[in-house]
N, C-alpha and C positions, 0 to 999 in steps of 0.2 A: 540424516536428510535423504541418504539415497533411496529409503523406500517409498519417500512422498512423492507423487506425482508432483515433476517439473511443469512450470510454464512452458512449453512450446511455442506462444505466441505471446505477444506485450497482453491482448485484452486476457487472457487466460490469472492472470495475475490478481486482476479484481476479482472476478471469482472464485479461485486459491481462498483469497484472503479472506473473502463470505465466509466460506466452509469451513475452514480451520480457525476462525473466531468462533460460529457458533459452535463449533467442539469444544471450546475452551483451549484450544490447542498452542497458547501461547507460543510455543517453539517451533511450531509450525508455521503459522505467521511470522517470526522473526526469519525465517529461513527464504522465505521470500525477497527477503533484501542481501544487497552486499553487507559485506564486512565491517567496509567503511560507511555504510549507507545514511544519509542525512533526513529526518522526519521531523516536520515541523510542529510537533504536537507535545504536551500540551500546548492550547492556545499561547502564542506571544511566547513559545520557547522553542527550541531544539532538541532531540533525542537523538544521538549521535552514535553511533556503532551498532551492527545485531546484538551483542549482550545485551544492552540499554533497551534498545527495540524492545528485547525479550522480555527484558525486565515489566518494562512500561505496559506491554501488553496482559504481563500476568495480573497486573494490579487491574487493569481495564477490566480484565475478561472475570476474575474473579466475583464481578456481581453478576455475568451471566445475562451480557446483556445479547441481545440478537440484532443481528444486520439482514436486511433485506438484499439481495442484488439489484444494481441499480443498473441500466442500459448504456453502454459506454458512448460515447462521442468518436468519432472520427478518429484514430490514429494517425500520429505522424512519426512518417519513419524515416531516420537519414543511417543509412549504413548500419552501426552496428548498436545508434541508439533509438528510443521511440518516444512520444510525449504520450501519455495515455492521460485519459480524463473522463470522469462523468456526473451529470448532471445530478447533484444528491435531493434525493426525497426530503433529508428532512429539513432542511432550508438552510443549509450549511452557505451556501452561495457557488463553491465551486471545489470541486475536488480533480488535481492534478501530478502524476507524477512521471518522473524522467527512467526509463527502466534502462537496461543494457544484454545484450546479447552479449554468453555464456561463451567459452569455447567448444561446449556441447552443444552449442544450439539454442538452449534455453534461457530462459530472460528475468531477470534481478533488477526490483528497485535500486535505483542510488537515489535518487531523491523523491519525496514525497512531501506534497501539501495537501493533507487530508479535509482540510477546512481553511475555507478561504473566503471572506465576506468584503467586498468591496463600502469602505468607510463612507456614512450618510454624513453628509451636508449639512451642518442646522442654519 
C-alpha cells in the first residue's frame, strides 16, 4: 500500500476509490479502508474486514464495470473523524461513509454505506 497515493483529505477517498475500481484494482480499493472496517454491501448485508472488502471487490470489478465520480456533499468533520457523502448518479438514494484520520495524516474508511434508498410507503 505504501506506493498508492494516500487520502490526505476525507473527499480524496471517493475519488481513490473511482480510480482504483476502474483499474480493476481491487486491493487498492480494499486499502482504502480500515482493517476492521464495516461496508454495508451486498444490499441487506455486511462485508466486514479489508480481506472481505478485497475479496468482494474482486468479484465486483471482475465484470469491469466503470464508476463515474460523482460531486461530494458537504463534510463533516469532528476531530479525528469525518462523515463523507454524495449524491449518486445512479439513483442509489444516498451514499455515505464515516472515514478516520491515520497517524500519518491520511484518512481510512471504518464505515461505509455505499447504497442507501429510503423505503416507499404503499
Amino acid at each position: 500500500m505504501s506506493d498508492r497515493t494516500k487520502a490526505m483529505q476525507p473527499e480524496d477517498l471517493t475519488r481513490l476509490f473511482v480510480e482504483r475500481s476502474n483499474a480493476g484494482d481491487a486491493a487498492g480499493v480494499a486499502a482504502l479502508y480500515e482493517p476492521d472496517a464495516v461496508m454495508a454491501y451486498p444490499p441487506g448485508q455486511q462485508t466486514v474486514g479489508r480481506a472481505a472488502i478485497q475479496a468482494l471487490w474482486e468479484e465486483v470489478l471482475a465484470n469491469r464495470p466503470q464508476f463515474t465520480p460523482e460531486a461530494p456533499l458537504p463534510t463533516l468533520v469532528c476531530g479525528d473523524l469525518a462523515l463523507t457523502s454524495t449524491p449518486p448518479s445512479d439513483g442509489a438514494g444516498a451514499r455515505a461513509q464515516v472515514v478516520r484520520r491515520q497517524p500519518d495524516g491520511s484518512w481510512l474508511r471504518v464505515l461505509d454505506q455505499p447504497e442507501f434508498t429510503t423505503p416507499t410507503s404503499d
